[in-house]
N, C-alpha and C positions, 0 to 999 in steps of 0.2 A: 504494500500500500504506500501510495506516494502522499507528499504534502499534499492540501488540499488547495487545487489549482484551477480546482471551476469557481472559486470565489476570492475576489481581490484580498488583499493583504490584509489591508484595513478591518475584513468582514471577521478574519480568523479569530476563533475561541479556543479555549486551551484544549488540546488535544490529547487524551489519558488514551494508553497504549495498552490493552489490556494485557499485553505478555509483550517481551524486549527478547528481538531477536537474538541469536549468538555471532558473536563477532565484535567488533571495533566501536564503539559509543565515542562519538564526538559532545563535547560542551562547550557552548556558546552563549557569548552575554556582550554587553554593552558598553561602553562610560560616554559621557557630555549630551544625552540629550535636553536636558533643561539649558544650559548654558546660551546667553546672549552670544556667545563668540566662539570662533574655533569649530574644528569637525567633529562628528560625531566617531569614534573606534570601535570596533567590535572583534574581539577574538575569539578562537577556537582553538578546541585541545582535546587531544586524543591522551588520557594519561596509561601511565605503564602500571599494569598492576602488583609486578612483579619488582616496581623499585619505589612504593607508598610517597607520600609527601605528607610530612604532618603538620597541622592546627591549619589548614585552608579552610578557609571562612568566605562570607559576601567581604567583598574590598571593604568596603563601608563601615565593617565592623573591626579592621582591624588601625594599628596604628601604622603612619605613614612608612614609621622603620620594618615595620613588621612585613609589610607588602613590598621592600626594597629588596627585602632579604628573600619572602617568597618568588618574586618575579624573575630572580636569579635562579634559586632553587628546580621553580618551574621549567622555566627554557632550556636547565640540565639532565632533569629527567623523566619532559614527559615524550612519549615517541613520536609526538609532531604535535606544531601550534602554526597558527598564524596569526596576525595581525593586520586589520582591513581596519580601511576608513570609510567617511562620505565627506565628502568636502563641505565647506559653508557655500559652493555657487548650486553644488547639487543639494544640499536642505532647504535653500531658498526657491529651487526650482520646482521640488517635488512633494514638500512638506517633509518640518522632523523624521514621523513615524515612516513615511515608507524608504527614507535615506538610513535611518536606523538599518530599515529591513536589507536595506538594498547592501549595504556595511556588513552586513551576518552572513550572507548569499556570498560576500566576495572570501570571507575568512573563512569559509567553508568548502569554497570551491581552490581555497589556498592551500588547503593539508596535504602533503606531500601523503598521505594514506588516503583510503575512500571509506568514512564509515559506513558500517550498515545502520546505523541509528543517529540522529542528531539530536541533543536536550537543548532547548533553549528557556533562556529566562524568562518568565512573563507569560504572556496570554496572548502571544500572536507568533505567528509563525512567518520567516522569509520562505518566498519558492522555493523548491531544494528538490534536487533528482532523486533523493534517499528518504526512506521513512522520517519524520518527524518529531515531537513529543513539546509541547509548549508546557511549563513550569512555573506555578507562580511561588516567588520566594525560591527558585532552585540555587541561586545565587549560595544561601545559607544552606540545602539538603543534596544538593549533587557536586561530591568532590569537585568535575571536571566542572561543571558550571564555577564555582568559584574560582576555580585555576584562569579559568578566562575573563570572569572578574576583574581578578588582580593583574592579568597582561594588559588591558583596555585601561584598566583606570592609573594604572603606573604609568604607560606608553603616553594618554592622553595628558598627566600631572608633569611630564619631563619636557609634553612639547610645550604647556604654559610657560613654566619655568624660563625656555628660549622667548618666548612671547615676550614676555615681561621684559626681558633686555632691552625687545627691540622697539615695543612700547610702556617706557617702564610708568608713564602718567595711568594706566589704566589699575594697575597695581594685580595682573594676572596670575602670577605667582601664589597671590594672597587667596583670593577667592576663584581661580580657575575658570573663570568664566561667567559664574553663576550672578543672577540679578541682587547683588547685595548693594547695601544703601552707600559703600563707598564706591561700587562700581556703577550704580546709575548717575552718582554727584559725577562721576570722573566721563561718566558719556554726557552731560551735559556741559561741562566745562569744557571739555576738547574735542569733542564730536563723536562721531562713529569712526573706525581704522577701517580697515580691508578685510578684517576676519572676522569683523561683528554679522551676525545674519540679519538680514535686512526685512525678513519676513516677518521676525520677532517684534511684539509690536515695542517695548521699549525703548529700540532701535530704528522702528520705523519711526516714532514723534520725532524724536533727535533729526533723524535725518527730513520729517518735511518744513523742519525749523530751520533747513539748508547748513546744520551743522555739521561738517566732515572734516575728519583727519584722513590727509592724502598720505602720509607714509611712505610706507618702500611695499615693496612687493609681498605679497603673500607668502609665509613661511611654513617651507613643505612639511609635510611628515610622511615618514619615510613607513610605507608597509611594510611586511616581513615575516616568513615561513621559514620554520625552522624544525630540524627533528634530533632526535638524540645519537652518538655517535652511531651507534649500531645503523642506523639507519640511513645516514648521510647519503648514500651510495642513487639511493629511489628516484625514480624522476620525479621531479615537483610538477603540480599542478599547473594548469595558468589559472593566474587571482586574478582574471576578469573575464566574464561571459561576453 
């Protein structure tokens, strides 16, 4: 049984699997979709069960050090991950939720393995050529959903970090993007940048007040599939349909 693909994205309800085939279980999850700025990330992760990872939690619950040190951990021993984005020109073009979706689809279609099953967080499902399973809260109950968790929301926190450098008046660093009362003063004071989404409406008042910061260019973030040594050898995927 395939995702369900006679009805749009948006339509998907969580979908409980009454038995999970045998084979390879991919997990998949999110980070930045509330955020005024910046892309949204989604990874995936096939883990090894034969080499454990212990205290993986939802990102959210752990401490920043904590997710530095799992992020590492992760990338060393689960048998394939990848790392997808959606840019801020594609959320603003397609809305949030289906750039989310569309980010899960590429991190999926990135794993240098083919699961037979995919867990995703939440209550909606991306297209996917492979069985499905939509999770609410899997974040916190499925190892691999948390694994990809903490790839997303690390990958997403290291590329503010550079943001901030390069606009350090916005104070990205601090609050990552999110609509906080220091980062709406600082979109009102110096306008919108390049990586604010223009669809969001906080961003939109700013900008039909003709307020913009021109900047420099858009600052990439780098996707990335990876597997554990044993593995290296596989052909990788292509991470775009």
């Amino acid at each position: 049984m395939r995702s369900k693909k006679s009805l749009p994205p948006l339509l998907l309800e969580q979908n409980c699997l009454p038995w999970h085939p045998p084979g390879l279980m991919a997990g998949v999850d999110e980070a930045g979709r509330g955020p005024l700025a910046g892309p949204v990330v989604a990874a995936a992760v096939i883990l090894d069960d034969l080499n454990p990872i212990a205290g993986l939690n939802d990102s959210k619950k752990l401490t920043a050090n904590r997710r530095e040190a799992l992020y590492d951990e992760i990338r060393a021993k689960a048998l394939c991950f990848c790392i997808a984005q959606a840019s801020v020109q594609e959320i603003d073009e397609l809305n949030i939720l289906q750039a989310t979706l569309l980010a899960m689809r590429r991190a999926v279609m990135g794993l240098r393995l083919k699961p037979v099953l995919v867990q995703v967080d939440g209550n909606q499902l991306p297209v996917l050529e492979v069985q499905a399973e939509a999770i609410v809260k899997g974040d916190s109950l499925v190892p691999a959903i948390s694994a990809a968790s903490i790839l997303a929301k690390v990958t997403r926190d290291r590329w503010c970090a550079k943001l901030d450098a390069q606009y350090p008046q916005y104070g990205f660093a601090a609050h990552k993007g999110y609509g906080t009362a220091a980062h709406l003063e600082a979109l009102r004071a110096h306008g919108a940048c390049c990586e604010h989404r223009r669809s969001f409406a906080p961003v939109a008042r700013v900008l039909e007040s003709g307020s913009v910061c021109l900047g420099e260019a858009p600052l990439p973030l780098a996707c990335e599939s990876g597997a554990s040594p044993a593995l290296l050898m596989m052909a990788q995927a292509s991470l775009y349909s």
